[in-house]
N, CA, C and O of each residue as an XYZ file, in Angstrom:
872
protein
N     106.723    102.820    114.852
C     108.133    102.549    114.547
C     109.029    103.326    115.508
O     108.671    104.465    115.809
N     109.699    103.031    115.813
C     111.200    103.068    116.957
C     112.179    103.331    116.469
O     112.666    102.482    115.723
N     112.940    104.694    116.686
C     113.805    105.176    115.924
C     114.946    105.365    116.934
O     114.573    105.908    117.974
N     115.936    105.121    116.890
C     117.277    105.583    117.671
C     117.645    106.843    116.875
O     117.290    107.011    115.709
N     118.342    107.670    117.542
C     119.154    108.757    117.150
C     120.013    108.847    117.707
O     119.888    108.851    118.932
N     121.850    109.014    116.889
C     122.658    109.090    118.015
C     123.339    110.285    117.007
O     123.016    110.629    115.870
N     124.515    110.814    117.991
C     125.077    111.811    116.668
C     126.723    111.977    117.664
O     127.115    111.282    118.601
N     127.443    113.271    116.936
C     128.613    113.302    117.081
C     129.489    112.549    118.082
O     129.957    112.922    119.158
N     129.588    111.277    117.373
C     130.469    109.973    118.362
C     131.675    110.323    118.083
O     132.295    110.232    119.142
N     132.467    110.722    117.141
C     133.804    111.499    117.105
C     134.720    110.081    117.171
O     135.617    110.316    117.981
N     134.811    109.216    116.845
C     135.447    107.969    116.978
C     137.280    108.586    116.261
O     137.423    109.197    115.202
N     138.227    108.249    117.060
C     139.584    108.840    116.593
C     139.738    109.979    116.985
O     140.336    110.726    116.210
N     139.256    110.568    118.357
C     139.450    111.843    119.224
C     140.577    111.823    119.689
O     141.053    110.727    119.984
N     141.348    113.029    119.893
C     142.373    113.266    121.048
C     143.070    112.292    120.123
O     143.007    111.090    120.378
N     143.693    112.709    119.124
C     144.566    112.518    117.798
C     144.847    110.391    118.343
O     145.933    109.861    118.577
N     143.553    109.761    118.372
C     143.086    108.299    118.496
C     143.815    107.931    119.780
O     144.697    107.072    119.811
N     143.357    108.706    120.963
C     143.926    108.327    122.069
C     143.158    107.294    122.814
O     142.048    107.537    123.287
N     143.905    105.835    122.944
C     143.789    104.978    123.430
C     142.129    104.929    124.863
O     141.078    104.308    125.021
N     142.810    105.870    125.442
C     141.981    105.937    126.600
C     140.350    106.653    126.262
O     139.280    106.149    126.601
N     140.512    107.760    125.616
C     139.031    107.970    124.853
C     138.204    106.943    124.380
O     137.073    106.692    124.797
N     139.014    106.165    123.198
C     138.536    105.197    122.472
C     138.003    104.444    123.146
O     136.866    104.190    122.749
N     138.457    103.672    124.489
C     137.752    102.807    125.293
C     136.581    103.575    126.238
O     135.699    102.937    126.812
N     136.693    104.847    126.301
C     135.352    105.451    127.078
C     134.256    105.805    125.945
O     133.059    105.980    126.172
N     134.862    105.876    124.728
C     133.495    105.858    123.682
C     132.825    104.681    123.674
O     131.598    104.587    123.707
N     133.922    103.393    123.613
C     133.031    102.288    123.263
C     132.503    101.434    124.341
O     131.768    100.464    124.159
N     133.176    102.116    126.136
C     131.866    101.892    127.385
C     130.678    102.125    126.779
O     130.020    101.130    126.475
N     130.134    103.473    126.467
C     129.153    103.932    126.296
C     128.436    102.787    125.134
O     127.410    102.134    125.326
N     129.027    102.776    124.296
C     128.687    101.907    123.072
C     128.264    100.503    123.546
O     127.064    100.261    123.408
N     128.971     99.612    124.036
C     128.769     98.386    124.955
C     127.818     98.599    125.979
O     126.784     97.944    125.851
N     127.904     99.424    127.068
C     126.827     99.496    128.285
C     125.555     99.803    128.388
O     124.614     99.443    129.094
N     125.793    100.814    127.221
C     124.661    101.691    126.961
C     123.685    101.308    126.220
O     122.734    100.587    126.521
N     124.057    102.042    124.779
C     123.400    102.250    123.239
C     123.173    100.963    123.089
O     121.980    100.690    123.219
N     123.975     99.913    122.828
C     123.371     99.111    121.931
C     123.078     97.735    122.706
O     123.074     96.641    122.140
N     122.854     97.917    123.962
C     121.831     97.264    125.345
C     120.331     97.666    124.897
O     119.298     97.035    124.672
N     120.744     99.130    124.876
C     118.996     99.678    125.069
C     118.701     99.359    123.426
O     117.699     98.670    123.237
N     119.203     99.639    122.617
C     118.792     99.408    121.105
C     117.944     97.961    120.674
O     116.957     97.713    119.981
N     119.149     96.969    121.689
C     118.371     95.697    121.727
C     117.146     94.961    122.652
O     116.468     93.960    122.422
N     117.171     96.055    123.985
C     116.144     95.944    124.749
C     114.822     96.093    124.206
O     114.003     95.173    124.202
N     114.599     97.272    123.736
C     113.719     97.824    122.906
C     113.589     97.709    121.386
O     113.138     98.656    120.742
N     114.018     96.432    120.727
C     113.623     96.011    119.412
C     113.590     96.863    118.901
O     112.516     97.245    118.435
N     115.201     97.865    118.668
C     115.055     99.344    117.963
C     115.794     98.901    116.422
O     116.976     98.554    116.408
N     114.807     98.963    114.897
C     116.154     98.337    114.214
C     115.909     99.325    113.289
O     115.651     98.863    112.178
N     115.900    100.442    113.357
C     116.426    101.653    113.070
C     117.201    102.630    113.544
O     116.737    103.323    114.449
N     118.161    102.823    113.183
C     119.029    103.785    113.824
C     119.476    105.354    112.953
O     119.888    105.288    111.794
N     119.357    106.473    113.545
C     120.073    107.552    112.372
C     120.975    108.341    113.230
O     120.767    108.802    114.352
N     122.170    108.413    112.367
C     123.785    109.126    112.699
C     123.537    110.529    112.330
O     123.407    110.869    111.154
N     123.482    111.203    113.144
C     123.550    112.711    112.725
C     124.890    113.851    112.321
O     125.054    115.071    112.300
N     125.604    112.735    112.059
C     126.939    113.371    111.657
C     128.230    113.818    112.614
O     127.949    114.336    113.695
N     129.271    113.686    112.354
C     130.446    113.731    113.289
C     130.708    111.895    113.804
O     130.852    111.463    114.947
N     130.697    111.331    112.839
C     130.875    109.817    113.357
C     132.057    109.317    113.317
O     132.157    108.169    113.749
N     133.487    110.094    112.724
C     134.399    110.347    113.264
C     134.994    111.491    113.646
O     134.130    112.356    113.498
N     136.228    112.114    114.156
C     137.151    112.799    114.300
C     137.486    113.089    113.403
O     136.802    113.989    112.917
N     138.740    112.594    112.499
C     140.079    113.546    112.223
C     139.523    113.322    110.331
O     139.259    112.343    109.633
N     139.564    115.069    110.077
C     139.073    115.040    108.298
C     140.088    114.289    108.162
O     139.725    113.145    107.889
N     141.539    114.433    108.245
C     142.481    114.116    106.831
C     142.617    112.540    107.020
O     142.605    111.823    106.020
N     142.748    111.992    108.297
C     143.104    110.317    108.475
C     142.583    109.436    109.430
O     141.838    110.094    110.157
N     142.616    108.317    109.763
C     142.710    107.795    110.755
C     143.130    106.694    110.760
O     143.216    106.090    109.691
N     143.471    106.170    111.815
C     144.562    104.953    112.312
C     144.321    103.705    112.054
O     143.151    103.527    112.393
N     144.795    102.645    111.612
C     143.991    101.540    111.541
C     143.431    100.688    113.188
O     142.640     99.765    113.385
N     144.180    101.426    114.018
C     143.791    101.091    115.332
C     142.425    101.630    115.576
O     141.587    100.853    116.033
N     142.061    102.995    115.303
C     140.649    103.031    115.225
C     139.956    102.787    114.485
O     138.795    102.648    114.870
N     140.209    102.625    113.240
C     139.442    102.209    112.289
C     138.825    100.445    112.402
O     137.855     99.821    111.972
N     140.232    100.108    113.376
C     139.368     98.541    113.089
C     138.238     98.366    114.686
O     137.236     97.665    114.825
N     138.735     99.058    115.422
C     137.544     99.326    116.749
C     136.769     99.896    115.812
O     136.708     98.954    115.022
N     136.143    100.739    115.334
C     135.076    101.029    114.692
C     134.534    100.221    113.690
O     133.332    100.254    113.429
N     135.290     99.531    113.137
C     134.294     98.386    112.290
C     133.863     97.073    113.441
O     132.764     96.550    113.254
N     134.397     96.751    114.169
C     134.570     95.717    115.050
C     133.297     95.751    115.864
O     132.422     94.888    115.935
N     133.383     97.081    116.542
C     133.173     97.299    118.243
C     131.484     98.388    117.994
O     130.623     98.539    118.861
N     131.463     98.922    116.712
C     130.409    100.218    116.347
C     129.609     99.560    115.257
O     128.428     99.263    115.437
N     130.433     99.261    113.784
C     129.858     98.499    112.965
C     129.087     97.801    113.292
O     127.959     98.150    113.638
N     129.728     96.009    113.250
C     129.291     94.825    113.486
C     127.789     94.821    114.134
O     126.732     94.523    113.579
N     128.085     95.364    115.855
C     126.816     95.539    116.079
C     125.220     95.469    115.191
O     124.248     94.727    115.050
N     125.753     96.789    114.747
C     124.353     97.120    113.821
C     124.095     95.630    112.859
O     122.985     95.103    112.921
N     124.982     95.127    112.150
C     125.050     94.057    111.044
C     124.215     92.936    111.868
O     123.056     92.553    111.707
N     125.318     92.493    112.920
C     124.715     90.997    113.553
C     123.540     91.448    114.373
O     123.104     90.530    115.068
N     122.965     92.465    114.489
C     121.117     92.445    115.238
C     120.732     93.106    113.942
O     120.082     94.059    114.372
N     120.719     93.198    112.782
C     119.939     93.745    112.061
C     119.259     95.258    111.705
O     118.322     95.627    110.997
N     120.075     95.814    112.436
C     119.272     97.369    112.405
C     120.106     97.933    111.353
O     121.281     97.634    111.139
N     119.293     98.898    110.623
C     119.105     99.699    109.634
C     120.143    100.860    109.755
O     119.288    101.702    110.029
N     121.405    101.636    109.769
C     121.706    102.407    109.727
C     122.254    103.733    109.139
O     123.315    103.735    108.514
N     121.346    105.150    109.393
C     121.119    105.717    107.847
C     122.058    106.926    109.172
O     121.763    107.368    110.283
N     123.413    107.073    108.114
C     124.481    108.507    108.895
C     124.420    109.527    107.886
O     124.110    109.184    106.745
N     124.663    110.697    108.132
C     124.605    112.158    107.708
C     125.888    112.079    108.270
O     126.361    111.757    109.360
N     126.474    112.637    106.733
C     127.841    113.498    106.985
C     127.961    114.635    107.214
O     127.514    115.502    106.463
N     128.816    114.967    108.694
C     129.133    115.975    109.562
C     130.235    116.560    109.117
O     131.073    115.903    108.499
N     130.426    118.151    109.419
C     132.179    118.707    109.046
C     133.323    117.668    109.335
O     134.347    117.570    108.658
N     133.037    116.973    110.336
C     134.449    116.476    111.233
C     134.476    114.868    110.325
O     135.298    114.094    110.816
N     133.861    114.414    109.354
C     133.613    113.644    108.236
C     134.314    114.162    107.048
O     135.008    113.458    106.315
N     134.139    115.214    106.915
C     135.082    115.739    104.933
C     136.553    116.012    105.790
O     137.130    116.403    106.805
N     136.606    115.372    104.266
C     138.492    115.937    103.970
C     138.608    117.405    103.875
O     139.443    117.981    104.573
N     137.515    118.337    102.724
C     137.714    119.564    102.630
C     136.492    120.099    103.197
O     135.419    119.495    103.212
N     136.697    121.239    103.654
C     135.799    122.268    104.319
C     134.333    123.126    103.262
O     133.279    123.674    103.584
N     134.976    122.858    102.023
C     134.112    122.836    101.221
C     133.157    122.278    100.218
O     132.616    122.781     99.233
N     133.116    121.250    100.683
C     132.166    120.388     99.656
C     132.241    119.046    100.764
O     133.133    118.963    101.609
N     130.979    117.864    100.580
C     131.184    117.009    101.318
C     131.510    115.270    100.383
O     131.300    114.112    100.745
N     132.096    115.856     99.093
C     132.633    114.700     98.186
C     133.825    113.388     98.657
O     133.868    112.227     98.251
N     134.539    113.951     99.450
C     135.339    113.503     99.880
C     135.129    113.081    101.577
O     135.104    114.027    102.364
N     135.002    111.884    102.046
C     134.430    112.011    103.420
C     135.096    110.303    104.207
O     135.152    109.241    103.587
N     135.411    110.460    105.298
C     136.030    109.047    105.888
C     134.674    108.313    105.838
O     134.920    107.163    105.475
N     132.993    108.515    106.097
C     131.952    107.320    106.045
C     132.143    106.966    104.879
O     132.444    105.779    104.761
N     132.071    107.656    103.803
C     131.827    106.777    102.323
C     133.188    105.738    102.119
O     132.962    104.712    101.477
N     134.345    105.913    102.542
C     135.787    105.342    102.303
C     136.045    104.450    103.257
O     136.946    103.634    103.063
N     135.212    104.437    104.613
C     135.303    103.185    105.378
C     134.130    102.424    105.190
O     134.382    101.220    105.138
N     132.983    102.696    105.075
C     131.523    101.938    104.755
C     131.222    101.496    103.863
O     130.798    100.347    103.730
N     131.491    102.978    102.355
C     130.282    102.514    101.148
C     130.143    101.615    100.518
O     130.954    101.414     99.614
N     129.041    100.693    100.741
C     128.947     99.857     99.348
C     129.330     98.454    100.057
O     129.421     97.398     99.431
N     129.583     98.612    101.719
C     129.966     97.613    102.016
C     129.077     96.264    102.879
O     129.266     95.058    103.037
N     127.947     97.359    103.335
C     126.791     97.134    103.805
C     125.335     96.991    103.666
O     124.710     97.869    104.261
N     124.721     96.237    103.122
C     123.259     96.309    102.475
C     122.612     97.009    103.742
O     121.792     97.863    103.407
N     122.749     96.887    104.928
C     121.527     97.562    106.202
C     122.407     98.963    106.468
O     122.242     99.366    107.619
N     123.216     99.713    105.743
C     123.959    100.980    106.171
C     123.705    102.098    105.180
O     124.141    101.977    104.035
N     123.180    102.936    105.461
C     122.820    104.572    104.156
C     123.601    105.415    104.352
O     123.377    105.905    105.459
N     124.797    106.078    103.649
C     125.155    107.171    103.811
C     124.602    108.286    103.219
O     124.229    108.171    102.051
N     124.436    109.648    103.947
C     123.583    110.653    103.089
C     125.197    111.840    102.832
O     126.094    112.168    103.609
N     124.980    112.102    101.700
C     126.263    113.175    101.638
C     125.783    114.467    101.234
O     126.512    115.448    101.376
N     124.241    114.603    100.578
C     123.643    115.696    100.869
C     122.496    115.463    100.851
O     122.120    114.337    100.527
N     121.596    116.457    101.192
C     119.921    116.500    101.432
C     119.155    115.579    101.067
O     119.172    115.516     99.838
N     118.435    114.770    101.553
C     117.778    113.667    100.821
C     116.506    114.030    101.938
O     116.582    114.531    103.059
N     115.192    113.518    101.074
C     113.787    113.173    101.666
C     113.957    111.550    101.960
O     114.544    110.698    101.294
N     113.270    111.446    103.129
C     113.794    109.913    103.494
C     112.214    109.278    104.557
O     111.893    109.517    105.721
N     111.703    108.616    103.717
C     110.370    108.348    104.747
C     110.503    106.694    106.066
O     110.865    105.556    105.767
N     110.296    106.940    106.712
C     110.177    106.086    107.862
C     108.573    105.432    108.000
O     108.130    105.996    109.001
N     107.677    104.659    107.552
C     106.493    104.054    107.633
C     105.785    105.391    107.254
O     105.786    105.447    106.024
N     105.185    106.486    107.782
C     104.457    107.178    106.905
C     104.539    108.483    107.125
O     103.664    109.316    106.888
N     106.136    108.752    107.816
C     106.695    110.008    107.813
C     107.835    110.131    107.491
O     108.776    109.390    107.772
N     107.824    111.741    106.448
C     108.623    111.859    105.906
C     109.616    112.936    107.010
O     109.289    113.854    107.761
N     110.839    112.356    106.698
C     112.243    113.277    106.879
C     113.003    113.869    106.091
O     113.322    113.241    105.081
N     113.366    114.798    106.214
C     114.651    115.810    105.381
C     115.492    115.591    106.234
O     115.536    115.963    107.407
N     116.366    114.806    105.483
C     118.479    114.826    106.159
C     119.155    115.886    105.452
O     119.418    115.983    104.253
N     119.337    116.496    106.212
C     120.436    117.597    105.834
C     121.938    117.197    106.692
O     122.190    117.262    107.896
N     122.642    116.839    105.728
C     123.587    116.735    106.260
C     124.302    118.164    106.489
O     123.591    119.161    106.621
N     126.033    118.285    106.549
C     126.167    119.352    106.393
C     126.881    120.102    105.203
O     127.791    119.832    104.419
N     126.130    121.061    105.413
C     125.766    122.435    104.518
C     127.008    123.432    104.414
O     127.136    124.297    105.280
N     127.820    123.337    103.487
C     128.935    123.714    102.412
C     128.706    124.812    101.590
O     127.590    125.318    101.471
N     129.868    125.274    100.920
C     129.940    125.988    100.284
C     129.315    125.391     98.966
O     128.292    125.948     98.568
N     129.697    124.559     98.396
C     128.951    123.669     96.938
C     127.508    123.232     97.520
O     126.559    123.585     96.820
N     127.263    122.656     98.469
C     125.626    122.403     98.542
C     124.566    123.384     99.273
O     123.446    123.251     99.765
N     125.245    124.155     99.142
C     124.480    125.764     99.893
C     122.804    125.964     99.557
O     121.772    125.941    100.228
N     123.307    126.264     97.513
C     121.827    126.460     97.144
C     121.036    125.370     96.842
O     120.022    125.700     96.227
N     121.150    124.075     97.079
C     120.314    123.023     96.861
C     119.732    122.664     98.027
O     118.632    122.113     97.971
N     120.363    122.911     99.311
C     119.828    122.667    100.560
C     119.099    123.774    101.108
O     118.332    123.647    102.062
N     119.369    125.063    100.409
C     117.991    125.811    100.736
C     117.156    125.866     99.982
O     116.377    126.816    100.062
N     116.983    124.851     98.933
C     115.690    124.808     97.499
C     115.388    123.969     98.071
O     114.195    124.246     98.199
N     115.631    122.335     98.981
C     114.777    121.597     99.079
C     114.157    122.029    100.447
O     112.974    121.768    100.670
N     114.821    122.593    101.242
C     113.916    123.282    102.602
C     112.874    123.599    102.194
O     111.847    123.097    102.652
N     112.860    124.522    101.220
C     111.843    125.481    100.829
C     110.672    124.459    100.036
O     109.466    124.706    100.045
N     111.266    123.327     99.389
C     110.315    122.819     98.603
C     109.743    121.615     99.549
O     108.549    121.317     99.567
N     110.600    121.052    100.224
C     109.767    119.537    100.495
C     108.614    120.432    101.701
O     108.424    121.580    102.103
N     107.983    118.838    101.936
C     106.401    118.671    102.879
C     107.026    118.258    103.786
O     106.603    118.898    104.749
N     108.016    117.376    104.234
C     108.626    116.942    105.257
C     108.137    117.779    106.691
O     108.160    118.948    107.075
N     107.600    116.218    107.334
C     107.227    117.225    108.646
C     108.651    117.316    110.017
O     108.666    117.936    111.080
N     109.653    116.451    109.406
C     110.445    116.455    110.602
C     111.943    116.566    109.500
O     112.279    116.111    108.407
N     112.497    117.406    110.504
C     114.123    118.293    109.795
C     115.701    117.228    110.442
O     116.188    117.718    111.461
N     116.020    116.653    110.213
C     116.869    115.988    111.213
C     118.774    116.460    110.118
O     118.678    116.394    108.893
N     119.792    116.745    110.544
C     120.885    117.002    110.002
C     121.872    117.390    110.836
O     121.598    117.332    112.034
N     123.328    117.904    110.422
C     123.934    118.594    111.080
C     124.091    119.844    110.673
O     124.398    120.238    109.548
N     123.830    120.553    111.793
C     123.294    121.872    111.187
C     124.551    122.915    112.385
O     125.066    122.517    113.430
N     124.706    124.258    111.716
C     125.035    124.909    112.674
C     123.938    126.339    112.607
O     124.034    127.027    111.590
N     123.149    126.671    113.436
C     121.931    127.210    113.996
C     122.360    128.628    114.629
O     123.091    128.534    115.615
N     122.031    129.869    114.230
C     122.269    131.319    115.152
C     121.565    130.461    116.382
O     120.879    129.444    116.491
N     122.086    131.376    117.163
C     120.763    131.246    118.511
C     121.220    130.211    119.903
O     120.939    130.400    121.086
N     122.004    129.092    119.294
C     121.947    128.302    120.412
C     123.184    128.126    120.898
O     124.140    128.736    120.420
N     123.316    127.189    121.999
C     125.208    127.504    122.539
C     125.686    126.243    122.083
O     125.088    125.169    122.140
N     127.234    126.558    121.460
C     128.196    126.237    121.186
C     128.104    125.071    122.267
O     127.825    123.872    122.241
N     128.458    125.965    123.187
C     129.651    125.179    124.785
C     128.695    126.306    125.754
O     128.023    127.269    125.384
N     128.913    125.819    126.961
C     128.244    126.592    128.066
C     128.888    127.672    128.050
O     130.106    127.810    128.159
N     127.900    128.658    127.883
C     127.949    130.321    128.101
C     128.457    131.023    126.680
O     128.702    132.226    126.591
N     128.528    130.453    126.021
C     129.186    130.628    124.247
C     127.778    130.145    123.364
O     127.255    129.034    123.286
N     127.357    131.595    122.674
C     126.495    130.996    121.754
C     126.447    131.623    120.541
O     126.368    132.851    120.510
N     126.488    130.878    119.381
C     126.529    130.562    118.539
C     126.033    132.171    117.559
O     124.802    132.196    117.539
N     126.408    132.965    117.078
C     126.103    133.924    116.473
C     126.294    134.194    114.939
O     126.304    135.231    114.274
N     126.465    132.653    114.581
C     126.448    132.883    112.669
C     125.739    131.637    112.458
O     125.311    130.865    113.316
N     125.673    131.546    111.145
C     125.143    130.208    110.498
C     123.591    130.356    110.420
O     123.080    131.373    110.889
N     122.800    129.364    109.835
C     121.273    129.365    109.535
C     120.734    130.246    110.488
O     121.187    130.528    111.597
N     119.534    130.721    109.833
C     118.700    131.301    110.453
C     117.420    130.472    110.937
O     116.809    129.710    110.188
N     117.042    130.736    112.448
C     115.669    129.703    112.984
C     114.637    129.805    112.155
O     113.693    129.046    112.376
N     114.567    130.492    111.318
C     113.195    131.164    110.734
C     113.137    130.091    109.366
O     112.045    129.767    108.899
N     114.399    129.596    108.799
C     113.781    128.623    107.758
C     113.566    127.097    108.321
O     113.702    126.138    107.561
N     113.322    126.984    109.297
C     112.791    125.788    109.998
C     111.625    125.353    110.496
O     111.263    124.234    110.858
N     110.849    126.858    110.451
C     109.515    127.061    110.973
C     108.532    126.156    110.481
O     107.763    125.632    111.287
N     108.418    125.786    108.706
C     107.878    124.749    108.277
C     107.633    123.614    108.671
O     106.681    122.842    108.559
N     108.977    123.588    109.333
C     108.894    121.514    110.189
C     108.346    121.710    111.716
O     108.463    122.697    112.441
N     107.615    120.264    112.015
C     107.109    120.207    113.088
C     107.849    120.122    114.517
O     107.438    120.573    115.585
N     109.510    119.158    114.163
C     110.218    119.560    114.978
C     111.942    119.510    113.773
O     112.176    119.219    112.600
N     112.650    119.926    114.827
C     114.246    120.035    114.109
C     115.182    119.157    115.078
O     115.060    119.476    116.260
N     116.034    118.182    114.837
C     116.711    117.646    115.609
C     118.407    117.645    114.829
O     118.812    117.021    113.848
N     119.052    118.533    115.664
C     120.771    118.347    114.894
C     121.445    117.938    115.979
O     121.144    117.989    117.172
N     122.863    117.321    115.150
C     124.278    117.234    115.873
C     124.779    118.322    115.462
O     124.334    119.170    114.689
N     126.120    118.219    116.253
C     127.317    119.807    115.783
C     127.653    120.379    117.367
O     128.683    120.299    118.037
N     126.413    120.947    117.639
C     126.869    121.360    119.209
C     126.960    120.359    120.296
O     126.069    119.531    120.488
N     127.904    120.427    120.916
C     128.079    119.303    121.709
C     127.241    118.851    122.875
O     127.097    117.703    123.295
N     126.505    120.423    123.496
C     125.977    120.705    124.773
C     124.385    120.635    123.925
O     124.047    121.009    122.802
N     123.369    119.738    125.456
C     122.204    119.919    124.576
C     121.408    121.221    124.523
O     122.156    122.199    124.531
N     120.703    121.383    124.496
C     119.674    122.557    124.140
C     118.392    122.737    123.439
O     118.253    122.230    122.326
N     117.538    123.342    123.932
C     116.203    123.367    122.268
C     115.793    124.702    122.938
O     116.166    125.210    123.995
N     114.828    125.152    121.913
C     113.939    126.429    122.042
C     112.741    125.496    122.219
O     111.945    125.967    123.031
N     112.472    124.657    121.857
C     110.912    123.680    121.586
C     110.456    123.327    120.813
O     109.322    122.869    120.673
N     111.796    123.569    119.706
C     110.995    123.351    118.514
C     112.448    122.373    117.474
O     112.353    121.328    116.830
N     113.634    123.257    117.708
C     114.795    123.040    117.069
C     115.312    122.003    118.454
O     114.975    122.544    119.507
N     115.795    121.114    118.602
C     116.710    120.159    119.681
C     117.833    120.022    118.853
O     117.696    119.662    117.684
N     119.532    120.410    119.605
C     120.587    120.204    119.910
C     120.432    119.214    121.074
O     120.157    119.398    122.259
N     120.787    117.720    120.116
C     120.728    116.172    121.270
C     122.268    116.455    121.881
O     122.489    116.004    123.005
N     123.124    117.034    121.330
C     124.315    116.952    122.281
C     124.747    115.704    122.359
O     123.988    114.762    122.588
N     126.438    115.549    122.112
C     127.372    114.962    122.541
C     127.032    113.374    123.149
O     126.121    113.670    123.922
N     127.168    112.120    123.259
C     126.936    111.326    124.485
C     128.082    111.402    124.864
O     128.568    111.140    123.764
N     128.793    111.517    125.385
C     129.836    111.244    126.219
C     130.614    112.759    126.118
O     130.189    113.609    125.335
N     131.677    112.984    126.900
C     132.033    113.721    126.929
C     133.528    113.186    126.493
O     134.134    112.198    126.911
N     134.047    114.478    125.203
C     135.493    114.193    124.549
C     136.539    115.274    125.082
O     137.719    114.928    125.063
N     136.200    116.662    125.597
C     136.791    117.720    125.862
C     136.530    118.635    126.598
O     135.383    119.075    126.523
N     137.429    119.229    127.526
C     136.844    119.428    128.650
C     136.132    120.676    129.083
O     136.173    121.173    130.208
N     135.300    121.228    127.764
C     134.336    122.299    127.658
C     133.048    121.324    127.659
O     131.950    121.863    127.519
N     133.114    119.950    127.806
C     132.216    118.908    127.859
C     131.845    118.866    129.395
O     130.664    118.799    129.735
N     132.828    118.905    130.277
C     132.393    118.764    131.683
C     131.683    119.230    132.436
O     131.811    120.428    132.688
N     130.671    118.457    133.074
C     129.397    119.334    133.992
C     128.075    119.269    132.742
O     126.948    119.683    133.017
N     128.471    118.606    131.172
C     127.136    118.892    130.539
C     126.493    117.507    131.093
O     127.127    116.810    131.885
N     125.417    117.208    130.709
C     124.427    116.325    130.693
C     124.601    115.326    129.906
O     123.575    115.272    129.229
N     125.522    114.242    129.501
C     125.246    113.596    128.273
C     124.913    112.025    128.260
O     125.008    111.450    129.344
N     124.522    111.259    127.105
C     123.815    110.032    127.514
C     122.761    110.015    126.137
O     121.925    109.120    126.011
């Protein structure tokens, strides 16, 4: 089985500036969902940050994103399971309130939103989605770490250890050591990629800001 992974697309950047919007959805058109269909990929997973702005967004982006991001997935059939990212909630503390569930839910039979931790198997491996990790889902997302078999960790996570942005790294948040269980770790959040070999920061595709420039993205 053939899995896509894409993560912090930030759709409604640069308070829904026209000119972004059309360099997100190059990438989206040229790219992603060329190769998605090249390669008979009809699974896809959102690692969170799939829009911009907590409190709103425009109906100008909102309808490019159902149009131009949505649809896609619908008319070829692929499966799409998103994890809600910070840049997804309204409040900073809990992920109840979120722009995927209020533009998507309920609207799509091939679309999953995860709003916290779920075990999620793919043909005969299991995943832990961790979305992100709040003040209210704190102790449930470190009881199911601790409890599931899950051999692969996928969420948005923010990780000690790795960089932010080039030359800036990251000195709070989870510790590497409760990850050790899984075989590998794959998050969004940091924009720039990175891994130790075990944890992967996929980083950004495109670049939104210009602590983005000179990274690698794609």
């Amino acid at each position: 089985m053939k899995i896509a992974i894409i993560n912090d697309t930030h759709f409604g950047a640069r308070n829904d500036n026209s000119n972004f919007n059309e360099y997100f959805y190059k990438f989206c058109d040229d790219i992603f969902f060329p190769t998605l269909k090249k390669n008979n990929i009809k699974t896809c997973i959102h690692l969170g940050d799939l829009m911009d702005r907590r409190k709103f967004v425009s109906y100008k982006t909102s309808r490019d994103f159902r149009k131009r991001f949505v649809s896609p997935f619908v008319e070829m059939g692929i499966d799409l399971h998103i994890m809600i990212g910070n840049h997804d909630t309204f409040y900073k503390n809990t992920n109840d309130v979120n722009s995927v569930v209020e533009l998507l839910g309920g609207r799509h039979n091939n679309i999953k939103i995860y709003s916290e931790a779920e075990e999620v198997v793919f043909d005969d491996t299991k995943i832990l989605f961790l979305p992100w990790i709040n003040n209210q889902n704190t102790f449930s997302s470190e009881k199911i770490i601790k409890k599931t078999d899950a051999e692969v960790c996928m969420g948005h996570l923010e990780i000690a250890g790795f960089q932010m942005m080039k030359g800036l790294v990251n000195e709070h948040g989870l510790s590497k050591s409760i990850f050790r269980k899984f075989d590998s770790v794959f998050s969004g959040h940091f924009h720039i990629k990175s891994d130790d070999g075990h944890i992967y920061y996929l980083g950004a595709p495109y670049e939104i800001y210009w602590n983005d420039c000179d990274d690698k993205k794609g």
